[in-house]
C-alpha angles and dihedrals in degrees: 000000000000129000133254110246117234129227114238122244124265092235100065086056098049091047081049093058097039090057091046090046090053090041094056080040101060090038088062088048093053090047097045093051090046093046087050096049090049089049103046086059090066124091122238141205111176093128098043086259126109105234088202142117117277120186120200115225117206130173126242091226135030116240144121115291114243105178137354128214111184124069133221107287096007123137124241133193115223121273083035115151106237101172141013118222125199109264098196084097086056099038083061091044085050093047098044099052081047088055099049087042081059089053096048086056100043090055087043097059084042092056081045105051086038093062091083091053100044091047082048097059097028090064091045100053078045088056088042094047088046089048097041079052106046079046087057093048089052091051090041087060098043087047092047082043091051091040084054091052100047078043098056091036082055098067100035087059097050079037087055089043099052084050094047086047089049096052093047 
């Protein structure tokens, strides 16, 4: 004989539509956070405002623009040259710090050319200032010798006066 069928439980139906509800679940979560993410890259203007980047662009140096190359809404690669300035403020910049340089040098070679002469004179003010001193010492000594002998004359004067005191 055949046998009865029996009925399933409940519970395998309910845990069967618990696992397709999270799995619809889950698939409306994906394809929210993939809808948000496409649509956040669009620009809007419902209030009359662009909600979108904007980069600031800044040069290095200040000067007169000379040329553009890039156009309204175009997009650039970085390191791209946007602009041309005129480079006559630099080029004097350039040939006046050549021409100081120049100048440097030039002083320089004249220091240079000048450090024979000045050894040269300076030796010879160091001979003069040895001579001039051995000159002072010599007359340091004659005037110390001449000091000695008035020195000498001095008491046998007042030697010569007591005597001539004790005679009278």
């Amino acid at each position: 004989m055949a046998e009865p069928v029996k009925p399933t439980p409940r519970k395998s139906r309910r845990f069967g539509r618990l696992i397709i509800v999270l799995a619809a679940l889950a698939l409306v979560v994906v394809a929210g956070v993939y809808l948000w993410r496409y649509f956040n890259t669009w620009e809007s203007t419902d209030d009359a405002q662009v909600d979108g980047h904007i980069n600031a662009v800044s040069a290095r140096i200040a000067g007169n623009v000379i040329a553009i190359n890039a156009e309204d809404e175009q997009l650039v690669n970085a390191g791209d040259v946007l602009v041309k300035l005129d480079p006559k403020d630099y080029e004097v910049a350039v040939a006046r710090a050549e021409a100081d340089l120049a100048d440097a040098e030039a002083a320089l070679e004249s220091s240079r050319t000048d450090i024979p002469i000045t050894s040269t004179n300076t030796s010879s003010q160091l001979k003069s200032a040895h001579a001039s001193r051995g000159d002072a010492a010599a007359s340091l000594l004659s005037a110390q010798r001449q000091l000695s002998a008035a020195q000498a004359r001095l008491d046998s004067s007042q030697s010569q006066v007591r005597e001539g005191e004790a005679n009278l």
